[in-house]
ROTI-92766 format. One record per residue: y, z, x of N, C-alpha, C in turn. Coordinates in pm, 1 decimal, padded with zeros to 6 digits, always signed. Layout:
N
[[Y; Z; X]; [Y; Z; X]; [Y; Z; X]],
...
//
This chain:
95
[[+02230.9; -03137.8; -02194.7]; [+02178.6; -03209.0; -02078.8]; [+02108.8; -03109.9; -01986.0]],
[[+02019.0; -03125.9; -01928.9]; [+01954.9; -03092.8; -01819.9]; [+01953.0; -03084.8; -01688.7]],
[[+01961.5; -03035.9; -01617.9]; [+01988.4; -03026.5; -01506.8]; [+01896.1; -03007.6; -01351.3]],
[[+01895.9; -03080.5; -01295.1]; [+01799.4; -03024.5; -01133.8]; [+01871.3; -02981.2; -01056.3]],
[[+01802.2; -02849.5; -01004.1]; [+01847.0; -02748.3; -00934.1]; [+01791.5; -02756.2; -00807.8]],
[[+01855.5; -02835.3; -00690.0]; [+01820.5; -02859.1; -00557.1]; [+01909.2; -02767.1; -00495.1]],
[[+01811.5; -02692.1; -00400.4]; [+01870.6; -02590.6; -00275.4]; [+01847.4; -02655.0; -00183.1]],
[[+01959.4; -02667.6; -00089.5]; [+01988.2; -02744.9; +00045.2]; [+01886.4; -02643.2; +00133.7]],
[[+01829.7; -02687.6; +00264.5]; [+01791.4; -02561.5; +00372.5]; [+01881.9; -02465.8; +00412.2]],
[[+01990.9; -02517.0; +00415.9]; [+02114.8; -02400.9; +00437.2]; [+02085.2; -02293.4; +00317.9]],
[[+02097.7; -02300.2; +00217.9]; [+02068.5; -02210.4; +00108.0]; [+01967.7; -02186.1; +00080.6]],
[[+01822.0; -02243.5; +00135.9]; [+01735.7; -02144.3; +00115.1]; [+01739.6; -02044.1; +00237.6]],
[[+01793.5; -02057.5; +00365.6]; [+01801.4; -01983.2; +00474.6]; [+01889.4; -01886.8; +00421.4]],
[[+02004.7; -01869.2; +00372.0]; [+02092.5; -01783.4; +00319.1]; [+01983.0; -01681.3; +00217.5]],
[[+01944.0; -01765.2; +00136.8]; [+01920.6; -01673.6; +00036.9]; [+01765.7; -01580.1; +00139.4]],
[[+01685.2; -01662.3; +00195.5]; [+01588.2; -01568.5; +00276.1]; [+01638.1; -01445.2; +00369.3]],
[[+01781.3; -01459.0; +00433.7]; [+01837.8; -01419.4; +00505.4]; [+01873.6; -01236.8; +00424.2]],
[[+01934.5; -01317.6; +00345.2]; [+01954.2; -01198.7; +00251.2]; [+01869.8; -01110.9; +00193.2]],
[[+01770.2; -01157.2; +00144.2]; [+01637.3; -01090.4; +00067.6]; [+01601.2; -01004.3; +00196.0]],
[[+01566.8; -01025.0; +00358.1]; [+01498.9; -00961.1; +00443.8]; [+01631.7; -00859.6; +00496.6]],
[[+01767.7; -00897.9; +00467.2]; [+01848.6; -00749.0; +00539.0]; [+01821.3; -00671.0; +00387.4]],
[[+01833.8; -00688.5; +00271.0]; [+01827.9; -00599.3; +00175.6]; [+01671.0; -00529.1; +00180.1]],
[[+01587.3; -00646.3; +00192.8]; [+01473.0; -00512.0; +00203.2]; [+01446.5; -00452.5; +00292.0]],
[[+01530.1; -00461.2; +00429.4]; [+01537.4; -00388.7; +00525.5]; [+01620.9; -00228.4; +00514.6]],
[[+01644.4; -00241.6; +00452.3]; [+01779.2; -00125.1; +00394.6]; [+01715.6; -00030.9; +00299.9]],
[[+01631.7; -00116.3; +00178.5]; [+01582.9; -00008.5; +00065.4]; [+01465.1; -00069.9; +00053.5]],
[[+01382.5; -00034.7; +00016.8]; [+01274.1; -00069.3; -00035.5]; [+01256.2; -00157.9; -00157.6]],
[[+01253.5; -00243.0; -00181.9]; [+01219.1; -00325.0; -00301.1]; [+01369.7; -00434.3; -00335.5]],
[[+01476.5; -00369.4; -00240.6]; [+01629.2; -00406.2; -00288.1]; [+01589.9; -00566.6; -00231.2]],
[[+01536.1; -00599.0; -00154.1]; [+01511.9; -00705.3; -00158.0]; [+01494.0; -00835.2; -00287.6]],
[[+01403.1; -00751.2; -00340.6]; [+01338.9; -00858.9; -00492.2]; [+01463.3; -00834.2; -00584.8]],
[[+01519.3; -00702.5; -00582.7]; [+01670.8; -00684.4; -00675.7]; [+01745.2; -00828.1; -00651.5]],
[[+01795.3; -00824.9; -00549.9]; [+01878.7; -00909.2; -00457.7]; [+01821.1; -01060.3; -00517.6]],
[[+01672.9; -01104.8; -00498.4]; [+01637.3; -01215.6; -00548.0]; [+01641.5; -01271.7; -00679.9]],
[[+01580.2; -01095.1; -00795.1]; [+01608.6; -01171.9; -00931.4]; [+01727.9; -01219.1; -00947.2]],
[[+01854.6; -01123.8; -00925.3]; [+01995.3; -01140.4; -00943.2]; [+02020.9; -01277.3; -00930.3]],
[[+02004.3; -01368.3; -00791.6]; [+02057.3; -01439.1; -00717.3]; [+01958.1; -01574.4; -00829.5]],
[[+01870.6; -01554.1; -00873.1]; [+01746.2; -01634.0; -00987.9]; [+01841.6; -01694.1; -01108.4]],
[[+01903.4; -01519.5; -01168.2]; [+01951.1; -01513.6; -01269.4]; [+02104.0; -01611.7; -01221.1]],
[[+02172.5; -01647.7; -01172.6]; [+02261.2; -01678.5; -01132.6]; [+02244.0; -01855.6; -01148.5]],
[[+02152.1; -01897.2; -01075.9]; [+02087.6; -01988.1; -01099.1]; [+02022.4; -02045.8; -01196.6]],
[[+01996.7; -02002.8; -01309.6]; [+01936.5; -02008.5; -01438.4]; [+02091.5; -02025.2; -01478.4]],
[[+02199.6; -01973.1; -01488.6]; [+02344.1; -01990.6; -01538.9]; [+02392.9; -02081.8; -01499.1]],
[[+02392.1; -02111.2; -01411.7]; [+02434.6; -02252.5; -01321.6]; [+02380.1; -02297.7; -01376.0]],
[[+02216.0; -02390.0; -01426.4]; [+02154.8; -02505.6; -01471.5]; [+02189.3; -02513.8; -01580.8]],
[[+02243.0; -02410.7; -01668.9]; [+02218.2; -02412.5; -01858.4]; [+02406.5; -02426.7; -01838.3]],
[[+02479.9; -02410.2; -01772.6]; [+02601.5; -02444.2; -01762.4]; [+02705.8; -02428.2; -01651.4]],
[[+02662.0; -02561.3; -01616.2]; [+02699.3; -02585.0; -01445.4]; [+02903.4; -02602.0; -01427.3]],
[[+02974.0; -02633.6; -01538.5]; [+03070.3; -02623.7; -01556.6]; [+03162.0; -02513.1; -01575.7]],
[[+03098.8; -02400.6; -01627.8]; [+03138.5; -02290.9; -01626.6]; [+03213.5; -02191.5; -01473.0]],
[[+03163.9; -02192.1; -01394.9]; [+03232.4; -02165.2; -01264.2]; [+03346.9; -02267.4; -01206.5]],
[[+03427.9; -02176.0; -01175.0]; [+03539.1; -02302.2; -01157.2]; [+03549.0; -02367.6; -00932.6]],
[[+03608.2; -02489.4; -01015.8]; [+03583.9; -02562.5; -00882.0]; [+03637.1; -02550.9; -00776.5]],
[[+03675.3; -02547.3; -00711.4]; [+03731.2; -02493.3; -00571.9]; [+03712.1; -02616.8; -00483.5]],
[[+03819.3; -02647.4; -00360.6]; [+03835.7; -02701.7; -00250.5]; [+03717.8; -02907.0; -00318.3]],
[[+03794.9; -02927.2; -00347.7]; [+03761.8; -03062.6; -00418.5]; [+03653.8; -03070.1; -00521.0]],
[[+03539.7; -03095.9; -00466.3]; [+03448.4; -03125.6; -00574.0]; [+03352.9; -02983.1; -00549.5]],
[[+03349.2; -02887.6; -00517.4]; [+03248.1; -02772.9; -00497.0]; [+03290.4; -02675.8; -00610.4]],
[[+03165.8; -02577.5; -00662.9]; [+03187.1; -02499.9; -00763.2]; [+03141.4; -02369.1; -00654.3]],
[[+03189.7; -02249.3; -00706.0]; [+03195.8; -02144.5; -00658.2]; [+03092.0; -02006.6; -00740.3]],
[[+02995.9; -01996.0; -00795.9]; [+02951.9; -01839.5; -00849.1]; [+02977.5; -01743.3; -00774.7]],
[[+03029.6; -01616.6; -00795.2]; [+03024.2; -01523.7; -00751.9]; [+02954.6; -01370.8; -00808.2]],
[[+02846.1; -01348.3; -00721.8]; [+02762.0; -01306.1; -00765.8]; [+02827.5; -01121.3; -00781.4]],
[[+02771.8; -01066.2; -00878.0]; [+02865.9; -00927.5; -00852.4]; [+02801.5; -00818.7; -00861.7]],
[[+02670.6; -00796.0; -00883.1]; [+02604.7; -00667.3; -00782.1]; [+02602.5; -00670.3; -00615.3]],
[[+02575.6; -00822.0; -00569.0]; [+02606.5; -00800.8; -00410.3]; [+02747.2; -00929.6; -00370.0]],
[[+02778.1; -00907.9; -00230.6]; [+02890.9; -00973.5; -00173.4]; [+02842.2; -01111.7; -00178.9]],
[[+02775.9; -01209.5; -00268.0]; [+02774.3; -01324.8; -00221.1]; [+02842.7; -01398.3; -00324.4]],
[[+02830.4; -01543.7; -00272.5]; [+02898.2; -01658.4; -00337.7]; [+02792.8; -01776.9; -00361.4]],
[[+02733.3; -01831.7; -00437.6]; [+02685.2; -01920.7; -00448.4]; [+02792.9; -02060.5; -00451.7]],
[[+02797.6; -02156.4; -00381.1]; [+02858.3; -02251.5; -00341.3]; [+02743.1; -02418.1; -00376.5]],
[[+02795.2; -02489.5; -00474.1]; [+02718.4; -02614.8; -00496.4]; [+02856.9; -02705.8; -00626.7]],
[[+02765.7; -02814.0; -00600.7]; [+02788.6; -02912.2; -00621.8]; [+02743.5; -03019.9; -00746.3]],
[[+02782.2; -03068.9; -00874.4]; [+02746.8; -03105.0; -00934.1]; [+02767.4; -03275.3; -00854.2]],
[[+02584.4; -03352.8; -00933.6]; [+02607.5; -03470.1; -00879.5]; [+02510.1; -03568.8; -01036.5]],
[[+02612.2; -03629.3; -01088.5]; [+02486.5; -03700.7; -01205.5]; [+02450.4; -03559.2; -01310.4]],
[[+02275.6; -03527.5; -01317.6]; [+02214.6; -03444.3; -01321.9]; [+02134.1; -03388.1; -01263.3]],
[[+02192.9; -03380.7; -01140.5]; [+02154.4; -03278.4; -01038.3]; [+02265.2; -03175.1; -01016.6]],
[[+02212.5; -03037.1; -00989.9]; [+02344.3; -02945.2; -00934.5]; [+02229.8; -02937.8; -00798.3]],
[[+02328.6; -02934.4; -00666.4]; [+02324.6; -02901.9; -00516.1]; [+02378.9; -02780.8; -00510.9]],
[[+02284.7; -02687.9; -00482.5]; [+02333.0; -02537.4; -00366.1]; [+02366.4; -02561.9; -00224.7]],
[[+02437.4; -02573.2; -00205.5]; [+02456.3; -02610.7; -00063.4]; [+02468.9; -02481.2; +00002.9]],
[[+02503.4; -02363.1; -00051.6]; [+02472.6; -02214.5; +00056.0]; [+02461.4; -02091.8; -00038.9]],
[[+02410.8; -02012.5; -00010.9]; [+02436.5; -01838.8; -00094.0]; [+02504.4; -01775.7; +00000.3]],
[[+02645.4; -01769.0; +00002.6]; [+02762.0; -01701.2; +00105.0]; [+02772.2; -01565.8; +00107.0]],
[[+02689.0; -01497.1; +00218.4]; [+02771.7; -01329.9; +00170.5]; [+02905.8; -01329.1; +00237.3]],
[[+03015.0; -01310.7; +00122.7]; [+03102.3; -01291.7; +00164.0]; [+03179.5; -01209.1; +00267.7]],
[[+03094.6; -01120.0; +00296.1]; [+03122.3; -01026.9; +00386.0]; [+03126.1; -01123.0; +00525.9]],
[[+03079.2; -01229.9; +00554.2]; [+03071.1; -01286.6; +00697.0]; [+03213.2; -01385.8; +00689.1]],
[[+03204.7; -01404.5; +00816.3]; [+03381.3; -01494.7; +00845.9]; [+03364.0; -01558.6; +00725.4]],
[[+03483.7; -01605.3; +00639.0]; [+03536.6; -01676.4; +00593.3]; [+03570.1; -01845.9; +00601.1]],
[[+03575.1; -01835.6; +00694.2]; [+03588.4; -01955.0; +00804.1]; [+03470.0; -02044.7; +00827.6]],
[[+03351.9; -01986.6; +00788.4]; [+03233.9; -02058.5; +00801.0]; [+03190.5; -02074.0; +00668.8]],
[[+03244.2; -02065.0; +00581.6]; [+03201.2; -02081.2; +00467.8]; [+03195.8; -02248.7; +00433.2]],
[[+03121.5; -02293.0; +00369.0]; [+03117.0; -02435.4; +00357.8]; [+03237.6; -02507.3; +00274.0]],
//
């Protein structure tokens, strides 16, 4: 089965958020930061079951060259990103 891969605005703000402190830091670590976070997403669509579920119906990736969490939602055949979490920020705001 196939899958659509909808990013909420929350998660494209996360993931922009991220791309501009990493390329603020190194040069190019930015686009690192993006393929990674691509590749992550390409795993999620080809097998959205594979990450396990957490706090009711939400799935969790955790990404492991940098501190984030990809956080979404299977619906039908759609998967929802609802945020790219760097874990490093409160906990507490996590969705």
């Amino acid at each position: 089965m196939t899958y659509k891969l909808i990013l909420k605005s929350n998660a494209h703000k996360d993931l922009a958020d991220g791309i501009e402190y990493y390329q603020s830091q190194k040069k190019g670590l930015g686009l690192q930061f993006l393929k990674c976070v691509q590749k992550f997403f390409d795993r999620i669509s080809k097998n959205p079951f594979h990450y396990s579920l957490k706090s009711n119906q939400f799935r969790e990736a955790y990404i492991q060259k940098f501190p984030y969490v990809i956080i979404y939602q299977i619906i039908e055949s759609e998967i929802i990103i609802f945020s790219v979490f760097n874990t490093h920020q409160n906990p507490q705001r996590k969705p």
